[in-house]
C-alpha positions as CSV (number, residue, x, y, z in Angstrom):
1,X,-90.6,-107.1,208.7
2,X,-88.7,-106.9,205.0
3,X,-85.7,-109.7,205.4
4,X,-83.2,-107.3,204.0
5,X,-79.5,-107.8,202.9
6,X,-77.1,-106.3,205.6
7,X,-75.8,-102.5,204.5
8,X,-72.8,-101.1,205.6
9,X,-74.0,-97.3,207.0
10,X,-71.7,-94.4,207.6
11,X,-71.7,-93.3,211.0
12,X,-69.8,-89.9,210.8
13,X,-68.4,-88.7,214.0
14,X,-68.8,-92.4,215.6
15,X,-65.2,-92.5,215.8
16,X,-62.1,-90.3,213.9
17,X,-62.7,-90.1,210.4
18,X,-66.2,-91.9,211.2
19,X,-66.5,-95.7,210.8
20,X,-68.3,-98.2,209.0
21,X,-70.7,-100.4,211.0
22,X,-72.6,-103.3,209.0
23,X,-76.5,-103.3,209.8
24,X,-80.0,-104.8,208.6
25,X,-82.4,-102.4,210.2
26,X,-83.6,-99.7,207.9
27,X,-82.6,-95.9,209.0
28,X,-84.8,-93.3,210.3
29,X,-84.3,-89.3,210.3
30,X,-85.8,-87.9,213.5
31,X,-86.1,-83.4,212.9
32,X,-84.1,-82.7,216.4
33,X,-86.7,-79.9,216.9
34,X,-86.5,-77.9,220.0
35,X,-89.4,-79.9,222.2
36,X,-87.0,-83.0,221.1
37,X,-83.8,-81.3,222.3
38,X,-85.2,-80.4,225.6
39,X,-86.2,-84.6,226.3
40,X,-82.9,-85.6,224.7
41,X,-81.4,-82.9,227.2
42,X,-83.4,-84.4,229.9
43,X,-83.1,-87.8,229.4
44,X,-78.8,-87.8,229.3
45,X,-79.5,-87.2,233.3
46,X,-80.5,-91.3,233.2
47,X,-78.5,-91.8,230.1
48,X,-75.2,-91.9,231.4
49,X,-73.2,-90.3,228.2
50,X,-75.3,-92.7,225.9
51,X,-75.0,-91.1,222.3
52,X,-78.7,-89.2,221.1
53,X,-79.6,-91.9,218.8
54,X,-79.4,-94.1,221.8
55,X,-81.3,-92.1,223.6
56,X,-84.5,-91.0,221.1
57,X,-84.4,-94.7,220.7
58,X,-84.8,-95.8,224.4
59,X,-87.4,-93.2,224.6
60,X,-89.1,-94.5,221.3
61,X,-89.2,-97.8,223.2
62,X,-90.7,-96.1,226.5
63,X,-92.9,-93.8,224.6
64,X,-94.8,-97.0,223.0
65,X,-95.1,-98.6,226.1
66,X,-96.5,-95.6,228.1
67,X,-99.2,-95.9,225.0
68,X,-99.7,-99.2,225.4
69,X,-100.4,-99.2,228.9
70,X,-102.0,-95.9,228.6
71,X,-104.9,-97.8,226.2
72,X,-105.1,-100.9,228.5
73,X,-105.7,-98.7,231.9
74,X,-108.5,-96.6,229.0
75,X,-110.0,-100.0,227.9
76,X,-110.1,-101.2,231.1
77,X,-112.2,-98.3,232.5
78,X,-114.8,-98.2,230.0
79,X,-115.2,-101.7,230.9
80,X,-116.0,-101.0,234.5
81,X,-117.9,-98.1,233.7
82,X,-120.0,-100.5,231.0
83,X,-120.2,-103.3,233.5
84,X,-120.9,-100.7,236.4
85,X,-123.7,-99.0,234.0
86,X,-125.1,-102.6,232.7
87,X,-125.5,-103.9,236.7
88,X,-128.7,-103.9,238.2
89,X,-127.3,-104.3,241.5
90,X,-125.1,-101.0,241.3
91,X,-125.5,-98.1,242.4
92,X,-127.0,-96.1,239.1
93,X,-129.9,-94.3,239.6
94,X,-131.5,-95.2,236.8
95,X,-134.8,-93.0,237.3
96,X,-132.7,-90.2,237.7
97,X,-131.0,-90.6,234.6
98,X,-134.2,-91.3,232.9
99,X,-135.3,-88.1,234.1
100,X,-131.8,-86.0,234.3
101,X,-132.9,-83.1,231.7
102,X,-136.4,-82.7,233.4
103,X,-134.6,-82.4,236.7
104,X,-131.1,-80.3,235.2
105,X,-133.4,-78.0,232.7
106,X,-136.8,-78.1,235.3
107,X,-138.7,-79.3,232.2
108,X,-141.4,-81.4,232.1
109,X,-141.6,-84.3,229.8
């Protein structure tokens, strides 16, 4: 990450006449679009009053690690399924595989 000299940011509406808050981390602007009004609406359930930037952030955070774990349970599976297709001792039919359009289309090879 860029080391970057702290900015002081705006926050309008953070408090009465908005405030100045000193920070390092770059901004984002997030389009609050209906599909991300609904989760933002969903989410203050579990939120307990947080403000929405608190919110889409925590569910930035949760979003990438569904993903994650989402790619390790995928990667995991097509290593079973290689393992599982690679082992001699499973239980693969290989001869029907050899033959599986002769037997799904009746066509002799």
């Amino acid at each position: 990450m860029r080391d970057r000299q702290p900015t002081s940011v705006l926050h309008l509406g953070a408090a009465p006449g908005g405030t100045t808050i000193p920070t390092r981390h770059p901004r984002i602007s997030v389009t609050n679009d209906p599909e991300l009004d609904a989760v933002i609406t969903r989410a203050r359930i579990w939120m307990d009053g947080a403000p929405d930037a608190t919110i889409v952030h925590d569910l930035a955070i949760r979003g990438a690690e569904a993903m994650a774990q989402d790619e390790e349970l995928r990667r995991e599976a097509l290593d079973r399924l290689a393992r599982w297709a690679t082992d001699p001792d499973s239980s693969m039919d290989r001869e029907t595989l050899l033959r599986i359009d002769e037997l799904a289309w009746r066509r002799e090879q």
